[in-house]
C-alpha positions in Angstrom: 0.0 0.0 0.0 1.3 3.7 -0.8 0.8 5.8 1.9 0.0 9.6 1.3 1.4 12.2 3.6 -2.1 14.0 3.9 -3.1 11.1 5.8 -0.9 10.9 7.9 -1.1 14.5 9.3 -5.2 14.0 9.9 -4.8 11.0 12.0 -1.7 12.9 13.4 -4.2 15.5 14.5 -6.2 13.7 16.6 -3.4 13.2 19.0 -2.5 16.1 21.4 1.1 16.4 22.5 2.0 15.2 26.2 1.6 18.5 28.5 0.4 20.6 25.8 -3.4 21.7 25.2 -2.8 21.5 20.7 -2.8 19.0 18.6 0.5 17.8 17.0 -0.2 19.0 14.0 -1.5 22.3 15.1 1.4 22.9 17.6 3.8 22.4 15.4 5.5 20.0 16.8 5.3 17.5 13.9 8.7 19.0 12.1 8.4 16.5 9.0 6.8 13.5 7.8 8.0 11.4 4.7 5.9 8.3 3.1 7.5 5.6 0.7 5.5 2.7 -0.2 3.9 1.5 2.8 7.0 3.3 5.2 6.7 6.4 7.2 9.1 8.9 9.0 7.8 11.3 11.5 10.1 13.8 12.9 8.3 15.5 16.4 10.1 18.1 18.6 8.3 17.9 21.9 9.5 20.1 25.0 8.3 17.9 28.0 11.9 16.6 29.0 10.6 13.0 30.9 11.3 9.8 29.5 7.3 8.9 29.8 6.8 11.3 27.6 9.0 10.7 25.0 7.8 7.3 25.3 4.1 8.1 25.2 4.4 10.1 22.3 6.3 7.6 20.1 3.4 4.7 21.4 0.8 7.1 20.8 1.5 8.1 17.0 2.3 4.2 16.4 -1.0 3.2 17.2 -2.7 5.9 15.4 -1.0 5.6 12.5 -1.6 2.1 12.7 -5.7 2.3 13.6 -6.6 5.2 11.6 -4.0 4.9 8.1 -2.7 1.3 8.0 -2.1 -1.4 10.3 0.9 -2.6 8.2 2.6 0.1 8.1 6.4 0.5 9.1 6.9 3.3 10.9 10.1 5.2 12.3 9.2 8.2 14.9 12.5 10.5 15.6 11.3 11.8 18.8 13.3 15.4 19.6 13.5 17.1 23.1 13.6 20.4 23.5 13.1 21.2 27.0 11.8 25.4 27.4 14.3 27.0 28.6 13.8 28.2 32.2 14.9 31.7 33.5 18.5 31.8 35.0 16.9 32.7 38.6 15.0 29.7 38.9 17.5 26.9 37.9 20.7 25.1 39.0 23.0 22.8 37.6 24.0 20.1 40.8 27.7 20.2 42.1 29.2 17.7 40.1 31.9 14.9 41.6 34.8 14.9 39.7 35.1 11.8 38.0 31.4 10.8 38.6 29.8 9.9 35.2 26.4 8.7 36.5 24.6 8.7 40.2 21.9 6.4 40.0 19.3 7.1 43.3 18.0 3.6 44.6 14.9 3.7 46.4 11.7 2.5 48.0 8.3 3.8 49.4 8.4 1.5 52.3 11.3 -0.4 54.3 11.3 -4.3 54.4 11.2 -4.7 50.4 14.6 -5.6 49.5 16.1 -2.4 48.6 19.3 -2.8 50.2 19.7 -5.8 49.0 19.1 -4.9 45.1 21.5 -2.2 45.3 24.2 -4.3 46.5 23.4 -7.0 44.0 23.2 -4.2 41.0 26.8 -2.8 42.4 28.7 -6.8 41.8 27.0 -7.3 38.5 27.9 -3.7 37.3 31.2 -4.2 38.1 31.3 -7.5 36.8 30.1 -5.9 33.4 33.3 -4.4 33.6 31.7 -0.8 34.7 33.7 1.1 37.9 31.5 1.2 40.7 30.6 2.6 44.1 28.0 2.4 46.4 27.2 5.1 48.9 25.0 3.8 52.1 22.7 6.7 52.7 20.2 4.8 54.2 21.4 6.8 57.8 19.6 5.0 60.3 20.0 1.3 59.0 23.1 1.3 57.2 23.5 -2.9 56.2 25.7 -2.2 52.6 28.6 -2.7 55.1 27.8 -6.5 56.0 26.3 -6.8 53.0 29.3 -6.9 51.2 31.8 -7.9 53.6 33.7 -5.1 55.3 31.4 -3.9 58.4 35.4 -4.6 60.2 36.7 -1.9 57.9 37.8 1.2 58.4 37.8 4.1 55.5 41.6 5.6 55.4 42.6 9.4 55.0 44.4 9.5 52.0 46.0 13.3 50.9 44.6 14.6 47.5 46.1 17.6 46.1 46.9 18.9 49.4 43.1 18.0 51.0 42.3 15.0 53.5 40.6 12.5 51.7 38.2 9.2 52.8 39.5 6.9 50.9 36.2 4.7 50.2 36.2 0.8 51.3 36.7 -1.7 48.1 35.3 -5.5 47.8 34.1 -7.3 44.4 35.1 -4.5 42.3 32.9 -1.9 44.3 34.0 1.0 46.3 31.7 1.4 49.3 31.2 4.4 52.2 29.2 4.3 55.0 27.9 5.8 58.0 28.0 2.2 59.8 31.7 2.5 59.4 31.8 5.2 62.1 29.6 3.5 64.4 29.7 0.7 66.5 28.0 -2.4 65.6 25.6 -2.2 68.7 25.3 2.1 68.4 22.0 3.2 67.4 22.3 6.5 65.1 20.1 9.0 66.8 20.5 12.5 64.8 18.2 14.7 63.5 18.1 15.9 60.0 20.6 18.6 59.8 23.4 16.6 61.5 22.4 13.1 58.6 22.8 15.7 56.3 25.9 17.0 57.5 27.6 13.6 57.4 26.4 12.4 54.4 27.6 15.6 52.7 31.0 14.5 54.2 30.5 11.3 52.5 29.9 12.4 49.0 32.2 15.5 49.1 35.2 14.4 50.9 35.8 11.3 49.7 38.2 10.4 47.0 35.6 8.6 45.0 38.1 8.8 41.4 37.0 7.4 37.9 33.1 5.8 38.5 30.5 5.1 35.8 28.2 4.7 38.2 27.9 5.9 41.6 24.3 3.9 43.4 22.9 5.7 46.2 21.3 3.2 48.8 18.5 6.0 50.0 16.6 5.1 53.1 12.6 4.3 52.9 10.1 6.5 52.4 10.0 10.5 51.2 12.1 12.1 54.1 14.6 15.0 54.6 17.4 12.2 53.9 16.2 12.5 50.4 16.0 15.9 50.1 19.5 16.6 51.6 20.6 13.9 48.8 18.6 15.9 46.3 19.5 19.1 47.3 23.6 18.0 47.1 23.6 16.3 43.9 22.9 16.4 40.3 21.0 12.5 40.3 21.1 10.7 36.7 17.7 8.6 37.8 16.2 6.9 40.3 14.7 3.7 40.6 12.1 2.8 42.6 12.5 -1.1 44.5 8.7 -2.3 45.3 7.7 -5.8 46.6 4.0 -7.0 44.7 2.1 -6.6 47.9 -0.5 -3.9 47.6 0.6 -2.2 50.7 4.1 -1.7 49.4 2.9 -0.7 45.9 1.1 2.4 47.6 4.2 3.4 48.9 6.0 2.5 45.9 3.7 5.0 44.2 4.6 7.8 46.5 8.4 7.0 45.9 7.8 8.0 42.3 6.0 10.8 42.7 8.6 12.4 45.3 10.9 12.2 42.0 8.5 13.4 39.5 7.4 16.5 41.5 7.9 19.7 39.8 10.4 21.1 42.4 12.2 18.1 42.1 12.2 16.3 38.4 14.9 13.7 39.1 13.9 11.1 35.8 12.1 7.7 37.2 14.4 5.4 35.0 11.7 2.7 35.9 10.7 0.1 39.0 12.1 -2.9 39.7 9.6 -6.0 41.3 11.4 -7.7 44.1 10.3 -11.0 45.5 8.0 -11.6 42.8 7.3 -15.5 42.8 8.5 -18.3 45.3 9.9 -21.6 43.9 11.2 -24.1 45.7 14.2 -26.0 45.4 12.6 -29.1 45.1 9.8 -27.8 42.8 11.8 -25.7 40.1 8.7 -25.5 37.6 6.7 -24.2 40.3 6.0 -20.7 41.0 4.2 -19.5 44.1 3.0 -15.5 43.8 2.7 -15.0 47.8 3.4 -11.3 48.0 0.7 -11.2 44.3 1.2 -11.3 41.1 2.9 -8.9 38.6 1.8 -5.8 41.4 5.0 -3.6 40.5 4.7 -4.4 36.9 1.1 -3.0 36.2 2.4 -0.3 38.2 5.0 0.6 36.3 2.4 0.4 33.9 0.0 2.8 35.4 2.6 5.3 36.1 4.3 5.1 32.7 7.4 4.2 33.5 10.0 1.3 32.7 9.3 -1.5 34.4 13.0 -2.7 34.9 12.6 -6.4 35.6 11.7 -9.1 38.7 13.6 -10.6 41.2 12.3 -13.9 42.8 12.4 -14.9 46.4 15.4 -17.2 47.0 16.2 -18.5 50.1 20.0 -18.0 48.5 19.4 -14.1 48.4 19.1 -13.9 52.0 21.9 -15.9 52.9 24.0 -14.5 50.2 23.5 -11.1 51.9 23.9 -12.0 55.3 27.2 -13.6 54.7 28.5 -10.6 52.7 28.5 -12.4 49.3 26.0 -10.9 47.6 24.2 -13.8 45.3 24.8 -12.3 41.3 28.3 -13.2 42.2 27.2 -17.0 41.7 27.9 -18.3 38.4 25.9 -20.0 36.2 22.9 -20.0 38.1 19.1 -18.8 36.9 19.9 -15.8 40.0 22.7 -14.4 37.9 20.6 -13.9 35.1 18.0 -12.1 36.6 20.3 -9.6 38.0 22.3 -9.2 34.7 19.2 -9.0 33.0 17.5 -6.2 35.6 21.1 -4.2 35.6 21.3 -4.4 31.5 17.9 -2.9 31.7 18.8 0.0 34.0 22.2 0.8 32.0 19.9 1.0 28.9 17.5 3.5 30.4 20.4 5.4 32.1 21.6 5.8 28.1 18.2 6.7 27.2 18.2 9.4 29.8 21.4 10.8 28.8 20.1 10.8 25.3 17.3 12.7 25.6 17.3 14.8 28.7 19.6 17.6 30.1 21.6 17.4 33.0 19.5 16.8 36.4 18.9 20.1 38.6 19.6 19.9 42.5 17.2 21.8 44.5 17.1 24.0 47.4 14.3 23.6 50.5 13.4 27.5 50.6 10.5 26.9 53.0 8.8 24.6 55.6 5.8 24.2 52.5 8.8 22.5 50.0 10.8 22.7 47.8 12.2 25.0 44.8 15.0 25.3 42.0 17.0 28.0 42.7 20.2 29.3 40.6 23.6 29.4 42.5 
C-alpha cells in the first residue's frame, strides 16, 4: 500500500502532545513527515523533557497511524526534546563529583522490600560488566551495605589529595563502598536529627576520593524524608529507581516514591521500577512458582505510572543468605539468579543511556520553606 502524507497529518491531529493543550499537527511539533511505499518517517520536537513522555508520544502516534492509516505500516518516529528554557533565577545545575559519570538514586516507598539488597546486588554485577563502581549507604539509620558486602570490620583511610584530606572509600568485588556504619559501633544506634544526617552524608559524597566511577548507586533510606531531600539538594542524580515488593501495601508506597521524583520542584527522571520478590519456587519444585506477596503488582504499576518497568527478582532462600554472609548472590555463576540480575542491571544501564540521550543534565534543588521545595540558581 502507498501511503499519502495527507493522511498521515489527519490521523496525526487527533493526538494532542504530552503537556500541551494542541494537537500535533496544530502545535507544530510534527517538524516532518515522509511516506514511501507502505514506510513512514515522523520527525516531532516535543519540550516535555521525561522519558514517559518521550515514550508516550512515540506509542501514541504508532498506534494511530496504525488504527486510523494502515495497520501494516512501518513506521520510524525521531522523537526530539527540547526542554523550554527556564529563566536563569530559577535553575541550577547540581555540584558535580569529579570523576562521577552517572549517580543512580535507589529507592523504596516502604522499608522491608529488599532495597538494600538490590542495590548491592546491582553494584557486583555492574562491576562484573566491567563498569567502575561505588556504592554510597545513605540509608542513615540502617546502614546494612557494610555487612552486605563484607567489610562492616573496615575502616575508611585518609588519603592526601592535592593537598586536601581524603576518605579513601572501602573496596570488595570490584565496588567502592562508604558508610555511615563505618563510624559506628556495631551495637550504636544513630540517633541525629536531620541537619546533622545531612551533614555527614555531605562529608560522605564531598570528601571522599571517590576517582573514575560510571556509576555511583545511592542506597536511600525508605520513604519520602529529609534524607532524600539533603541527597537531592547536594547532587545532580542521573535517575532513580524505585525497589517495590507486589504486595498492595508496598505498591502504595511505591507510588509515593515515584511521585517524590516526579514533583515539579524536584524532576529527578524515574528510569523505571524494579519488582522484588516476585514469585516463590522451591528448590525441590523448580517448575513451580508461588505469587505470595501477588502477582505482577510492581509491573502493572509501572504500567499505570508510565514508567519502565525494569525487571523481577524472585524470592530465593539463596538471596538472603548470600546477603547476610557478605557475598551478595549475582556473584554465583551460572545460576538462573545471575541472570535475573544481569538481565534487571542491563535494563537500568539502557534507560540510564536513554536518559542521557534525551534529557539535560538533572537540577539539585534548594528547601526555601517549611511548604517544600524549589529550584534555585547558585
Amino acid at each position: 500500500m502507498k501511503l499519502k502524507k495527507q493522511d498521515i497529518l489527519k490521523a496525526l491531529e487527533t493526538i494532542t502532545v504530552p503537556g500541551e493543550g494542541q494537537n500535533m499537527v496544530e502545535s507544530g511539533a510534527v517538524t516532518n513527515v515522509v511516506t514511501f511505499a507502505d514506510e513512514v518517517i515522523v520527525d516531532i520536537t516535543i519540550k516535555n523533557p521525561s522519558l514517559q513522555a518521550k515514550k508516550r508520544t512515540e506509542v501514541d502516534i504508532l498506534k494511530t497511524i496504525h488504527e486510523k492509516v494502515y495497520e501494516k505500516a512501518k513506521i520510524t518516529v525521531n522523537v526530539k526534546v527540547e526542554a523550554p528554557v527556564k529563566p536563569k533565577a530559577n535553575v541550577i545545575k547540581g555540584k558535580p563529583i569529579p570523576g562521577i559519570q552517572n549517580i543512580v538514586a535507589v529507592a523504596s516507598g516502604k522499608g522491608g522490600v529488599g532495597k538494600s539488597t538490590v542495590t548491592a546486588n546491582l553494584a557486583v554485577t555492574l562491576a562484573k560488566m566491567g563498569f567502575k563502581v561505588g556504592v554510597l549507604d545513605a540509608d542513615i539509620y540502617g546502614p546494612s551495605i557494610p555487612i552486605m558486602f563484607d567489610v562492616a570490620d573496615e575502616k575508611p583511610l585518609a588519603v592526601n589529595i592535592e593537598g586536601k584530606s581524603k576518605m579513601k572509600p572501602i573496596e570488595n568485588y570490584g565496588v567502592k563502598i562508604l558508610s555511615i556504619g563505618f563510624f559506628t559501633q556495631p551495637n550504636q544506634a544513630v540517633v541525629w536529627r536531620g541537619p546533622m544526617a545531612a551533614k555527614a552524608l555531605n562529608q560522605m559524597i564531598f570528601d571522599a576520593h571517590w576517582g573514575e566511577l560510571d556509576f555511583l548507586l545511592l542506597d536511600l533510606p525508605p520513604g519520602t524524608g529529609d534524607i532524600h531531600l539533603s541527597i537531592m539538594q547536594s547532587l545532580p542524580i542521573t535517575g532513580a529507581v524505585v525497589v517495590s515488593t507486589p504486595q498492595n501495601i508496598a505498591l502504595a508506597d511505591a507510588k509515593k516514591g515515584v511521585a517524590m521524583f516526579q514533583q515539579d520542584s524536584i524532576q529527578v527522571p524515574v528510569l523505571g521500577i524494579i519488582e522484588n520478590m516476585a514469585y516463590f519456587t522451591p528448590e525441590e519444585l523448580p517448575d513451580n512458582k508461588y505469587y505470595i506477596f501477588g502477582k505482577e503488582g510492581a509491573k502493572h504499576l509501572a504500567e499505570d505510572l508510565n514508567v519502565q518497568f525494569l525487571g523481577e527478582i524472585p524470592l530465593v532462600q539463596s538471596i538472603r543468605e548470600a546477603g547476610d554472609v557478605g557475598h551478595p548472590a549475582a556473584l554465583q555463576t551460572a545460576t538462573p539468579l545471575e541472570q535475573a540480575f544481569e538481565t534487571l542491571t542491563q535494563n537500568v544501564v539502557q534507560e540510564v543511556v536513554n536518559r542521557n540521550e534525551s534529557l539535560p543534565p538533572t537540577e539539585a534543588i534548594k528547601i526555601t520553606t517549611m511548604a517544600g521545595c524549589a529550584a534555585v540558581k547558585k
